[in-house]
C-alpha positions in Angstrom: -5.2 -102.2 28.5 -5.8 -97.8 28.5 -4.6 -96.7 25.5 -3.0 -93.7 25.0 -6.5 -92.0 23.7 -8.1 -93.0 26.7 -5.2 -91.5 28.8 -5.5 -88.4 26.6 -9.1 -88.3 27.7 -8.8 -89.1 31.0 -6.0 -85.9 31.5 -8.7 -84.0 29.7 -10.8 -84.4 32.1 -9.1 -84.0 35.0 -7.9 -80.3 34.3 -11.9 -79.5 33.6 -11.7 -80.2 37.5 -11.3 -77.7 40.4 -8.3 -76.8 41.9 -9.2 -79.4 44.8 -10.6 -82.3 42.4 -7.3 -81.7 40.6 -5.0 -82.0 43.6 -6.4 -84.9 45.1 -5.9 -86.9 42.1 -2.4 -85.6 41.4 -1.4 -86.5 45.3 -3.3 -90.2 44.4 -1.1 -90.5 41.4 2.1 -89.6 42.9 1.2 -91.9 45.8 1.2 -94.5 43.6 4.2 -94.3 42.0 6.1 -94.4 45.6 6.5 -97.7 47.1 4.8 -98.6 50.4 7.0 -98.3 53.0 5.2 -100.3 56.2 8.2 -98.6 58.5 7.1 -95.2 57.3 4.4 -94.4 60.1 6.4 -95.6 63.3 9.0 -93.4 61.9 7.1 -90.0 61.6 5.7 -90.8 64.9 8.9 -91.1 66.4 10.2 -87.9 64.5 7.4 -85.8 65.5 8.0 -87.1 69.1 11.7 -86.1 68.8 10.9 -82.6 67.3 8.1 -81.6 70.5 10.0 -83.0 73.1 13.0 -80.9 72.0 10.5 -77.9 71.7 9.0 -78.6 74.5 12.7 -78.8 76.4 14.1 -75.6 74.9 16.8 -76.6 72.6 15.0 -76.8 69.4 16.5 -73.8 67.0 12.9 -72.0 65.6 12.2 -69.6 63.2 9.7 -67.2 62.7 7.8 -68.1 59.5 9.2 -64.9 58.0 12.5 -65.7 57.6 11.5 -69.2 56.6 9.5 -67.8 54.4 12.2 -65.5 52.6 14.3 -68.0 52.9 12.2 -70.3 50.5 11.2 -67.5 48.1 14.9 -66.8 47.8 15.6 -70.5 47.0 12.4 -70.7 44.5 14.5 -67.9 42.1 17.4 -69.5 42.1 
């Protein structure tokens, strides 16, 4: 069993880590706090397939990452 000093000293040092050490390990943890999901995959695949074939056929709506890009900055200030 970790107790809570441990944990304490485990955090500590993690942020002495780079930026990339550190991100790596927070994606890890957050990944394991998500259950596994075994239909996740096929699904992706199938919604990347949906999204290029309607690129691909014209009818996708796009933006041009500077209005996406506003459009996010404007929602981060809310």
């Amino acid at each position: 069993m970790i107790h809570m000093a441990d944990a304490v000293r485990v955090l500590e040092q993690a942020l002495a880590l780079g930026a990339d050490e550190r991100a790596r390990i927070a994606h890890e943890l957050i990944q394991s706090l998500e259950p596994e999901d075994a239909d996740a995959p096929a699904a992706w695949s199938e919604e990347i397939r949906r999204r290029v074939d309607e690129i691909e056929a014209g009818t996708a709506e796009l933006e041009d990452w500077e209005t996406v890009r506003a459009r996010l900055e404007a929602a981060g200030r809310k």
